[in-house]
C-alpha positions as CSV (number, residue, x, y, z in Angstrom):
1,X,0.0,0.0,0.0
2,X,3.0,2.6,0.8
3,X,4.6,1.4,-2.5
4,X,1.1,2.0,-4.2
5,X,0.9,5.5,-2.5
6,X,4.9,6.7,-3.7
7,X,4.2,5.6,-7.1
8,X,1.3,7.5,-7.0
9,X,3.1,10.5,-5.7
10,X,5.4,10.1,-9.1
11,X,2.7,10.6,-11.3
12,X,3.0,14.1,-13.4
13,X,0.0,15.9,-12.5
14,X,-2.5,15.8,-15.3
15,X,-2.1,19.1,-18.3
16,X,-4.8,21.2,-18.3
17,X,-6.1,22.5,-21.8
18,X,-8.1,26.0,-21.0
19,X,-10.8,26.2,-23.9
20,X,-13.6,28.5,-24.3
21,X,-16.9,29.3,-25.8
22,X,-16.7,31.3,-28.9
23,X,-18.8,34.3,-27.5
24,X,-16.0,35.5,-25.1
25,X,-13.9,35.7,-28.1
26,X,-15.7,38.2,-29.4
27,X,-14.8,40.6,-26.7
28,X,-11.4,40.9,-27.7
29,X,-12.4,41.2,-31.3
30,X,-14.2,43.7,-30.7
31,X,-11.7,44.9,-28.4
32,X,-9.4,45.2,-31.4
33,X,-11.9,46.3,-33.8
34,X,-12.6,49.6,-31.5
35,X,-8.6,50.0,-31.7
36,X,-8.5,49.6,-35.4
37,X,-11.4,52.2,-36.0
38,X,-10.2,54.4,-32.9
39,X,-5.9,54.7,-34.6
40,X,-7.2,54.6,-38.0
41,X,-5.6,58.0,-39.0
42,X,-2.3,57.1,-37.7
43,X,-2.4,53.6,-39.1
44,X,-3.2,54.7,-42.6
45,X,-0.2,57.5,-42.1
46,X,1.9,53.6,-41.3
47,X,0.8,52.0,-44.2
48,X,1.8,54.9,-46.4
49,X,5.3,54.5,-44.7
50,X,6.0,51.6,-45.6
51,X,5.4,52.4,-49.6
52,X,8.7,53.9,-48.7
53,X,11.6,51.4,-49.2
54,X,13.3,52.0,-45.8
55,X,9.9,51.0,-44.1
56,X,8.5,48.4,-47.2
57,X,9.4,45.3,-44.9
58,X,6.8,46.5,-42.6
59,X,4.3,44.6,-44.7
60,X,5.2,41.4,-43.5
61,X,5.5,42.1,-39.7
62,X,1.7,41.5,-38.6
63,X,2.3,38.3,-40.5
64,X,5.4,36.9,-38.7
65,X,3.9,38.0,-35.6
66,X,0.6,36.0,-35.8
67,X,3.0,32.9,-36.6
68,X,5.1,33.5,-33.8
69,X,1.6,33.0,-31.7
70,X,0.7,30.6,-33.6
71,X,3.7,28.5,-32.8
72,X,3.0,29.3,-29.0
73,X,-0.6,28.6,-29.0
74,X,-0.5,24.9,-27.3
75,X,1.5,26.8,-24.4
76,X,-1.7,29.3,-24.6
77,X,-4.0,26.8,-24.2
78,X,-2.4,25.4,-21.2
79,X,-1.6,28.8,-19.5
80,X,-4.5,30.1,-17.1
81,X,-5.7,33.9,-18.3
82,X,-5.9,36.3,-15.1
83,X,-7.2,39.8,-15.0
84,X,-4.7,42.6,-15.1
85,X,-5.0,46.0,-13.6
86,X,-2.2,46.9,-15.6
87,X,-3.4,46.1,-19.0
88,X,-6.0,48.5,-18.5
89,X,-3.8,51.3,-17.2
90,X,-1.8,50.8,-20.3
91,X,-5.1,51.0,-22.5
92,X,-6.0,53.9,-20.8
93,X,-2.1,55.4,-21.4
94,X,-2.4,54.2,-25.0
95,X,-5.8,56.1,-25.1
96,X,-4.0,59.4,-23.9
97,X,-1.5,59.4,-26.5
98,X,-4.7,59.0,-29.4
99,X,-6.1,62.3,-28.1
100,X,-2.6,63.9,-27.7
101,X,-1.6,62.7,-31.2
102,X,-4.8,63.4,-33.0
103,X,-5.1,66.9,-31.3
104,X,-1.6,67.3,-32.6
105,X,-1.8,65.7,-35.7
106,X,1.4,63.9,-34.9
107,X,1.6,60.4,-36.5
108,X,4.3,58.9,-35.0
109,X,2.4,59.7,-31.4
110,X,-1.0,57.9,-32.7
111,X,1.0,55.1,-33.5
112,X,3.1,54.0,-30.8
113,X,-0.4,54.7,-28.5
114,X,-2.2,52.1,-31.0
115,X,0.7,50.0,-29.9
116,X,0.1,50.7,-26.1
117,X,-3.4,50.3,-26.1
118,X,-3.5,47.0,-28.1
119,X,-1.0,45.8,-25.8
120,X,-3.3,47.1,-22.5
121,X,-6.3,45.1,-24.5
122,X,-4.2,42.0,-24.3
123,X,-2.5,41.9,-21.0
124,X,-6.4,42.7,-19.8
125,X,-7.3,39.6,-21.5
126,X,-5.0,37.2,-20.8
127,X,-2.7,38.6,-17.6
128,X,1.2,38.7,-17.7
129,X,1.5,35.1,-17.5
130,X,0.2,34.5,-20.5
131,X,1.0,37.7,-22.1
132,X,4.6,36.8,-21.8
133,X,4.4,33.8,-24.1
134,X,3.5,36.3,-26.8
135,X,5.4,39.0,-25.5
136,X,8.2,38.8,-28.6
137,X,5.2,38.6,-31.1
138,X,4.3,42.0,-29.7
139,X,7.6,43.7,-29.5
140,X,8.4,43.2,-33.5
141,X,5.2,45.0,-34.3
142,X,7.0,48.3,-33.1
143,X,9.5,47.6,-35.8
144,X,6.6,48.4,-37.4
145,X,6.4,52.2,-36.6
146,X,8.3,54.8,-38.9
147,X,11.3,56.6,-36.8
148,X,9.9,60.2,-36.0
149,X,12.0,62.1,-38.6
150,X,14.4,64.3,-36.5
151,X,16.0,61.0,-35.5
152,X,16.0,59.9,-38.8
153,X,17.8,63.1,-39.7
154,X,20.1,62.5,-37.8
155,X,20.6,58.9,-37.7
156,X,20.7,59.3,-41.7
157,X,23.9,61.9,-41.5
158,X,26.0,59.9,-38.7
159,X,25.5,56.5,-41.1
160,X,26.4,58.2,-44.2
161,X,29.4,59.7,-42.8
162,X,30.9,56.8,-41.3
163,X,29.5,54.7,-44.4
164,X,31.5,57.2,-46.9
165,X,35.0,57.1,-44.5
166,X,34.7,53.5,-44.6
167,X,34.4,53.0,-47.8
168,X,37.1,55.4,-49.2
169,X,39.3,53.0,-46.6
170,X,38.4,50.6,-48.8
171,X,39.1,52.5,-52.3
172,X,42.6,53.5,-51.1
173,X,43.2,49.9,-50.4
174,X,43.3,49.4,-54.3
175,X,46.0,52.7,-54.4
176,X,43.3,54.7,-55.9
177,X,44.0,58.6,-55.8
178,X,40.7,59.8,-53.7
179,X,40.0,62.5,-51.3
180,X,36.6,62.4,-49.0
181,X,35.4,65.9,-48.1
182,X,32.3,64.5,-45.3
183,X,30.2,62.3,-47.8
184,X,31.9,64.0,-50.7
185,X,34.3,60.9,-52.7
186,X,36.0,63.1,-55.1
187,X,38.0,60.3,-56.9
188,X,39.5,63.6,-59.3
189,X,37.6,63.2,-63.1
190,X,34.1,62.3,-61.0
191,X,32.5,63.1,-57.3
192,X,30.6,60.9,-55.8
193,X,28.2,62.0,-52.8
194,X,27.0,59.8,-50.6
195,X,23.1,60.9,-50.2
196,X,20.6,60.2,-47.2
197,X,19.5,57.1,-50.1
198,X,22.9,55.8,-49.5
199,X,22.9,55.8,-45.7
200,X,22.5,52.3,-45.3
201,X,19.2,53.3,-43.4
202,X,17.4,50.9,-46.4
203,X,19.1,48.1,-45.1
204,X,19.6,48.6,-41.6
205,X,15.5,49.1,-40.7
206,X,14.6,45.7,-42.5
207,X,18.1,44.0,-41.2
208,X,17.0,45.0,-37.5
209,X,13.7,43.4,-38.0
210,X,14.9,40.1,-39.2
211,X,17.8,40.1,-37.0
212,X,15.1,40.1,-33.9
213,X,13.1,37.4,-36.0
214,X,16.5,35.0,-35.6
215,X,16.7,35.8,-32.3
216,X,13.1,34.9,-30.8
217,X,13.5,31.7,-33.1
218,X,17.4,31.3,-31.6
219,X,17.7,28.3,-29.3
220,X,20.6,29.4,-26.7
221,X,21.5,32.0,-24.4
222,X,20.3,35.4,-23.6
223,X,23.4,36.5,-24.6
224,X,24.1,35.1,-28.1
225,X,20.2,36.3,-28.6
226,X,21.2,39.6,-27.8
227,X,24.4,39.7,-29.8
228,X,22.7,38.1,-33.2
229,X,20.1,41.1,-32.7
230,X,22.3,44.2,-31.8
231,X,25.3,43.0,-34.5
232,X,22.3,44.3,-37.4
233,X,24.0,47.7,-37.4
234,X,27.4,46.8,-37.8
235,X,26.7,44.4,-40.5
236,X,24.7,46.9,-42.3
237,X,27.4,49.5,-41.9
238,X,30.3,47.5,-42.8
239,X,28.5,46.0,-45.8
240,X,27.2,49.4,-47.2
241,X,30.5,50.6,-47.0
242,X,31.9,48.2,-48.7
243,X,29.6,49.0,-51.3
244,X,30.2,52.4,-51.7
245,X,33.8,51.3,-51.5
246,X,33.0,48.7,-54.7
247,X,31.0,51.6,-56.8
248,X,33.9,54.3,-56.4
249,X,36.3,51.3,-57.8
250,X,33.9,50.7,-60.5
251,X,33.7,54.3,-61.5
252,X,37.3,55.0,-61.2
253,X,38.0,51.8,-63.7
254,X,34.9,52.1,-65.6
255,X,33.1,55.5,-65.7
256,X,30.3,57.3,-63.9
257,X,27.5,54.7,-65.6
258,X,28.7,52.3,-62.7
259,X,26.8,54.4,-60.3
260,X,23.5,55.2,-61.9
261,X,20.7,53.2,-63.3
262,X,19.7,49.9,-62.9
263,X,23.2,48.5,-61.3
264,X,23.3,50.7,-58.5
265,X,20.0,49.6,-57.3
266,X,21.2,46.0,-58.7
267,X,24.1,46.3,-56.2
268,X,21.5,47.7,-53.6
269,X,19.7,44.3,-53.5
270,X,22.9,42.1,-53.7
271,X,24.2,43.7,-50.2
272,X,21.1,43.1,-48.5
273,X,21.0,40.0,-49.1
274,X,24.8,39.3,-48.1
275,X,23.8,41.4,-45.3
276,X,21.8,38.3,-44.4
277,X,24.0,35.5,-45.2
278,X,25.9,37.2,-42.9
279,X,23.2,36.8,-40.0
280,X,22.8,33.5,-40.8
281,X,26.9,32.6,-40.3
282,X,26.7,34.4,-37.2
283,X,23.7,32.4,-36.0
284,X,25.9,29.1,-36.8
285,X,28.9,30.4,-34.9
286,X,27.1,31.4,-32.0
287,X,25.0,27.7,-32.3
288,X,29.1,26.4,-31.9
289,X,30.1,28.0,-28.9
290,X,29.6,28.1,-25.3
291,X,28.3,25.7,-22.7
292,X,25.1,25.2,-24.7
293,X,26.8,24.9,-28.2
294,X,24.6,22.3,-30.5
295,X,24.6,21.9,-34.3
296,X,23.0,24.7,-36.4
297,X,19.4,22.6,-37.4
298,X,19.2,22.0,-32.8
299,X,19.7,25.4,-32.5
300,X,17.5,27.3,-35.4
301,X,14.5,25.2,-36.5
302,X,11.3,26.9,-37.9
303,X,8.8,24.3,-36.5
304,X,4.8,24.4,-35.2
305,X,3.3,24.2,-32.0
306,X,3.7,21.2,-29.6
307,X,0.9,19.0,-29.1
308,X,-1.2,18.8,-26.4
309,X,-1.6,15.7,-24.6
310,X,-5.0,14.0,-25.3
311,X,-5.3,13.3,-21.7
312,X,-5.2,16.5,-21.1
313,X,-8.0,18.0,-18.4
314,X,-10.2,20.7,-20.4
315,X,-11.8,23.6,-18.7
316,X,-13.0,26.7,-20.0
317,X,-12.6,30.1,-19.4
318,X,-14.0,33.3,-18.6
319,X,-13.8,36.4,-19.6
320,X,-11.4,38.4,-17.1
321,X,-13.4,41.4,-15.2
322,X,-10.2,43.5,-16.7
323,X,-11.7,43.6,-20.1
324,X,-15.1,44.7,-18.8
325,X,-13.2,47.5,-17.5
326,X,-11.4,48.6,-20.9
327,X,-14.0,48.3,-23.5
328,X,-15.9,50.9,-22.1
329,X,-12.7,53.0,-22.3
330,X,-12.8,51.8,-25.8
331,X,-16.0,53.0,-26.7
332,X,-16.0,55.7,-24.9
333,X,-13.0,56.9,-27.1
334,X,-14.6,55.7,-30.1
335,X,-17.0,58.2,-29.9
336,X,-14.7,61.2,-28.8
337,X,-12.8,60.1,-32.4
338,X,-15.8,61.5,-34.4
339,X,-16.4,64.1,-32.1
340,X,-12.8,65.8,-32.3
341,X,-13.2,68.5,-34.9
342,X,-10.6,67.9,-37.8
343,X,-7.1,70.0,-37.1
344,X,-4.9,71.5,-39.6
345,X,-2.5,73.9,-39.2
346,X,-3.1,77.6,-38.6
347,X,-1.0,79.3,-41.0
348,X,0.2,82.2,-39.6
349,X,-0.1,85.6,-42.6
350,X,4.0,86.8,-43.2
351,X,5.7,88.3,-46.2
352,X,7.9,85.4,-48.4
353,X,11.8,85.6,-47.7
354,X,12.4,87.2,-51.3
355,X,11.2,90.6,-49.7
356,X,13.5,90.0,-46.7
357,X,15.5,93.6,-46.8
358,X,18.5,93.5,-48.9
359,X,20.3,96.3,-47.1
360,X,20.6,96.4,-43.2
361,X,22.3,99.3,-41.7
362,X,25.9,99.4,-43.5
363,X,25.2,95.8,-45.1
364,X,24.3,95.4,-48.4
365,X,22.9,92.0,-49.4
366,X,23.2,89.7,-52.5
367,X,21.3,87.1,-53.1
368,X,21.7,83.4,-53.7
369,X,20.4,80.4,-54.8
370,X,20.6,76.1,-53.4
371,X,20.2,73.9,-56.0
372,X,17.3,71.7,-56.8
373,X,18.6,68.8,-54.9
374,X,19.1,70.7,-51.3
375,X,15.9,72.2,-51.7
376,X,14.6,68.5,-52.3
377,X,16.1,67.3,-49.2
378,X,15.5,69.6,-47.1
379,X,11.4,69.8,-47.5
380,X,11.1,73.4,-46.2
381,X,8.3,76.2,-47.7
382,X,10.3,78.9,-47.8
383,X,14.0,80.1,-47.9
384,X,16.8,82.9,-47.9
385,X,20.2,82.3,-48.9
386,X,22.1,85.7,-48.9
387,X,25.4,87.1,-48.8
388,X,26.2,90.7,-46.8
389,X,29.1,92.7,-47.4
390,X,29.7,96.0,-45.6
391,X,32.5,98.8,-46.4
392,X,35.3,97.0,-44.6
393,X,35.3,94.4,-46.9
394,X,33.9,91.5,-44.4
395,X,31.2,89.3,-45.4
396,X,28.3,87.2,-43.7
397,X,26.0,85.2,-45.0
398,X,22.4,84.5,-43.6
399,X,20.4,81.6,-44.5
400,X,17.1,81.1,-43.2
401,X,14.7,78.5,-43.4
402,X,11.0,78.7,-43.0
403,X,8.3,75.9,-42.4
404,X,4.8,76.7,-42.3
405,X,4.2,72.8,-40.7
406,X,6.4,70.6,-39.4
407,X,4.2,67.8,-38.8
408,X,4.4,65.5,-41.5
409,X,8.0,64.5,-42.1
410,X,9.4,68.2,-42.8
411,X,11.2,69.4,-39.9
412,X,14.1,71.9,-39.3
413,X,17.3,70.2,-40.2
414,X,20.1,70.9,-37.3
415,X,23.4,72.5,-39.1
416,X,25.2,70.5,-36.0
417,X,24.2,67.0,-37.9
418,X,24.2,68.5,-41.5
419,X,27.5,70.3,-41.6
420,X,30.1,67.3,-41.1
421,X,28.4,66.1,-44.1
422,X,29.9,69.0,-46.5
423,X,33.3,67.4,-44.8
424,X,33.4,70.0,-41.9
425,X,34.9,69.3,-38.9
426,X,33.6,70.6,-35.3
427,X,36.6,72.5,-33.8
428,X,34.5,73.8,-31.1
429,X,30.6,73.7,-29.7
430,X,29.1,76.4,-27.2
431,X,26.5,78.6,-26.3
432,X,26.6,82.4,-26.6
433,X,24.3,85.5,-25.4
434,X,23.6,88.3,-27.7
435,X,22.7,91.6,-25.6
436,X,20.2,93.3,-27.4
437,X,16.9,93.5,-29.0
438,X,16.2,90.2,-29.4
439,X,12.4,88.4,-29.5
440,X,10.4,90.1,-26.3
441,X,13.5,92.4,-25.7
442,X,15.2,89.7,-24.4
443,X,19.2,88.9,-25.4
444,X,19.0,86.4,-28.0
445,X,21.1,83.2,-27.3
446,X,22.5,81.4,-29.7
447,X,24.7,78.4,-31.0
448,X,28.3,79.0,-31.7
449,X,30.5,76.9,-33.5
450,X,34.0,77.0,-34.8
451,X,34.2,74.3,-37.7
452,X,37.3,73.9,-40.2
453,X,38.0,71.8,-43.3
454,X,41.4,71.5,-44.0
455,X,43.0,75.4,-43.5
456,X,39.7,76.9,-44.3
457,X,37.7,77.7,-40.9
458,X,33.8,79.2,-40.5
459,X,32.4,80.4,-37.2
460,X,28.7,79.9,-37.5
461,X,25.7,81.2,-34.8
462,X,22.9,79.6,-35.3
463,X,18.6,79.6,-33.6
464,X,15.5,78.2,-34.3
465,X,12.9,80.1,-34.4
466,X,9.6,78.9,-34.0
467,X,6.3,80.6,-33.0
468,X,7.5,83.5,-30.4
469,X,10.5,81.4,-29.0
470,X,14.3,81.5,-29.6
471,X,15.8,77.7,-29.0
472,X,19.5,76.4,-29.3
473,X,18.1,72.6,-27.9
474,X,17.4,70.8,-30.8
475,X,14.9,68.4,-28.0
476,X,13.5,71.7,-26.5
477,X,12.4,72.4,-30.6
478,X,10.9,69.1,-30.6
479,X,8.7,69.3,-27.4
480,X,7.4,72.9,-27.9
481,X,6.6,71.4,-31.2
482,X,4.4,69.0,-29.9
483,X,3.3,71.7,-27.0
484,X,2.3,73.9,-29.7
485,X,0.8,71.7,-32.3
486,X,-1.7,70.6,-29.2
487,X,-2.6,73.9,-27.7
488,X,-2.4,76.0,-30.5
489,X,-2.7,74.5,-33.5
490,X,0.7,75.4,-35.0
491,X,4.0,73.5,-36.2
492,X,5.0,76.5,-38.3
493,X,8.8,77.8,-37.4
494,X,12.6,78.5,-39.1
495,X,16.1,77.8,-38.5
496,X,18.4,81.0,-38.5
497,X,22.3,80.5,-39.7
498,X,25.1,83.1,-39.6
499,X,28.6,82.4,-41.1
500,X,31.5,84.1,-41.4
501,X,34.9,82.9,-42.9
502,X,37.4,83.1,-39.5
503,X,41.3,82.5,-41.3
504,X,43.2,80.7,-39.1
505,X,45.7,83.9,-38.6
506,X,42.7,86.1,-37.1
507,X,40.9,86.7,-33.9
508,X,37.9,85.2,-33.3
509,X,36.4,88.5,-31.1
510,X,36.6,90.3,-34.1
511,X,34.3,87.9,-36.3
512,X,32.4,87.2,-32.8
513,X,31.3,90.9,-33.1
514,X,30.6,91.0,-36.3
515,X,29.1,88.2,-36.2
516,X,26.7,89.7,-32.6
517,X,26.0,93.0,-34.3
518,X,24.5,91.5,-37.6
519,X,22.4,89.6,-35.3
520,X,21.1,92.0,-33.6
521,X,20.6,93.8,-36.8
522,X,18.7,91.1,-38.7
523,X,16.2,90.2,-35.7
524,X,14.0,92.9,-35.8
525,X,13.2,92.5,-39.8
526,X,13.2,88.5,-39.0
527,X,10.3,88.9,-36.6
528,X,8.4,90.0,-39.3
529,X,9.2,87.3,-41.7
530,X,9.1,84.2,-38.8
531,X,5.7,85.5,-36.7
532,X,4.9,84.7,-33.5
């Protein structure tokens, strides 16, 4: 009889396969159909992202997500679902960034709250125990979201500069004559630049993506997981290097067709796809090391869900009292989204830049022109490019330029991420304040910077100016942005830039003057042109 009860006491304890009636289901689609019809204007601003091709992979995410469920779904079954205060605090969070988006017409804000709140929807449904089965289904669908565009900006500039140094490294390796002026590859009979298309950003977004993929389907360590995901932008910066490397060889042996047309979108595809062969190596040598090493097939296999034993205990669920607390949020919301009155942006009545005064006190202006492709690039509505000379022979030149919005992509591009581009070099960063009759009366502070390119050297002051406020903080710019959109209904704003040429033999105070003076000089006038 004690043998009877230990054997007993060896018995696994019977599996338990939660099922449910198919009317609690609908709860969460409806749930998710509320979500769908609440986010729709930042989800259709998503889906026109990814027509781009830095974002096209995005097409396929909801897809691989659902199969990476799908694969956990016998693990679902047998996981009890628990209610979840905080699923339906981060509906409710989700919820708030709707209204603050929307009311701001800010996309990338709608977006990441559709995220929040479908998230909140599911942790109410199903509790963390359960949610964390799924929980790496969920985080690729924020691969999903488009980058808001001043860190694209500036994410863009950093990869094409290191991209373009990189691959000249690799030109000089073949003793090819070639100077690099920032992104410029001047290999002397042709110039190559290296534009924001060539950042590598077209590889590095879908790379990133499928480098997470490998590592939720990755059978080791946390470690090698994390490695095989963060090692994306290396790979994709080493191998668009070398490309840019191969196309300046090309051109420099075979003319300037090698980098147009059909075979430099031709090479394009080629290094993405050694980009992944790449991934896939890495995953093999990572399956070879460490403690837990095991062959390559053990340690990445693509397979289905486990089955469920059939002696498995079934009992059915209910729905959680958490989601009876968020789909009234839902519909509540719902109906605010037809309620909110449409918002566009106030556009505030000025005079274009061309009328912008061509003399000011004792300097008399000339003006100038960017060519097509800046003007492309740079997205604004409106722009001044002049040069000011005055009796003693010095000259300054003010560019200025204006955006009437700045929600949808177009945004003030920072001269501290666009000049080492043009192959300037930062020689030295600060802040500076101008006594004087600034915006309000107040001094007007400003960023200085000392930049040189070989024995040529610039001092530069430069503001943005948006909607009554003087900035230097490019992150200060992008929360009154948001401040402003929301409460009043504008975006609207400029960047100012003063430069004057500083020759290595001269004192900065002078040019520091000069450079204060004109400043002062110009604001008044500006106010006009840049309202408040």
């Amino acid at each position: 009889m004690i043998e009877a009860a230990r054997s007993h006491e060896m018995q696994p304890p019977l599996t338990t396969r939660w099922a449910g009636h198919i009317w609690p289901w609908g709860f969460l689609a409806a749930a998710i159909g509320l979500l769908l019809m609440i986010f729709s204007t930042g989800l259709a601003g998503m889906l026109n992202a990814w027509s781009s091709e830095e974002y096209s992979h995005g097409y396929m995410l909801p897809a691989v997500a659902a199969f990476l469920v799908w694969q956990r779904s016998a693990l679902l079954a047998q996981t009890p679902f628990q209610p979840s205060w905080t699923g339906v605090m981060l509906t409710a969070f989700g919820l708030f960034l709707y209204v603050a988006g929307e009311l701001g017409t800010l996309y990338t804000v709608i977006q990441y709250g559709f995220l929040a709140a479908l998230g909140g929807v599911l942790l109410s449904w199903m509790g963390w125990k359960a949610f964390r089965i799924i929980l790496p289904a969920y985080l690729l669908l924020f691969f999903c979201v488009p980058l808001p565009s001043f860190l694209y900006n500036n994410l863009s500039s950093q990869l094409q500069l290191t991209s373009s140094e990189w691959g000249v490294a690799l030109i000089r390796l073949f003793s090819i004559p070639v100077f690099l002026e920032g992104n410029v590859i001047d290999l002397g009979h042709y110039q190559l630049q290296v534009v924001e298309a060539c950042s590598g950003l077209r590889y590095l977004f879908p790379l990133s993506a499928l480098g997470f993929i490998a590592a939720i389907l990755f059978r080791g360590a946390l470690w090698k997981k994390a490695v095989l995901f963060f090692s994306t932008l290396p790979i994709t910066v080493l191998m668009n290097s070398f490309r840019i490397g191969v196309i300046g060889i090309l051109v420099h042996y075979q003319g300037i067709d090698m980098a147009e047309g059909f075979l430099h979108d031709f090479e394009g595809w080629v290094v993405f796809m050694a980009c992944s062969v790449l991934l896939v190596l890495e995953m093999w040598l990572l399956a070879r090391i460490g403690p837990d090493r095991s062959s390559f097939s053990e340690a990445f296999t693509i397979d289905g869900p486990e089955p469920i034993p059939d002696s498995a205990r079934v009992e059915h669920r209910r729905v959680p009292w958490s989601v009876y607390a968020v789909l009234p949020l839902l519909v509540a919301v719902a109906l605010l989204s037809f309620m909110l009155p449409e918002r566009q942006d106030v556009a505030p009545q000025r005079p274009d830049l061309v009328f912008f005064p061509g003399d000011i006190g004792e300097w008399r202006g000339q003006r100038g022109r960017l060519e097509q492709i800046y003007i492309d690039a740079l997205k604004f509505d409106d722009y001044l490019m002049s040069d000011y000379r005055n009796q003693a022979g010095d000259s300054i030149n003010l560019y200025v330029a204006y955006y009437a919005s700045q929600r949808k992509g177009a945004s003030v591009h920072s001269p501290k991420s666009c000049l080492p581009g043009g192959g300037w070099r930062i020689e030295d960063f600060s802040q500076r304040e101008i006594p004087g009759p600034g915006v309000d009366g107040q001094p007007l502070r400003v960023n200085r910077s000392l930049i040189q390119m070989g024995d040529e050297r610039l001092l530069v002051y430069y503001w943005f100016q948006q909607r009554g406020r003087v900035m230097t903080n490019e992150y200060l710019v992008k929360w009154y942005l948001f401040w402003d959109a929301l409460t009043r209904n504008r975006t609207d704003g400029a960047l100012v830039r003063l430069t004057i040429a500083a020759p290595l033999e001269e004192d900065l105070k002078e040019k520091d003057a000069l450079l204060s003076g004109f400043a002062n000089a110009i604001e008044p006038p500006l106010q006009r042109f840049i309202p408040e």
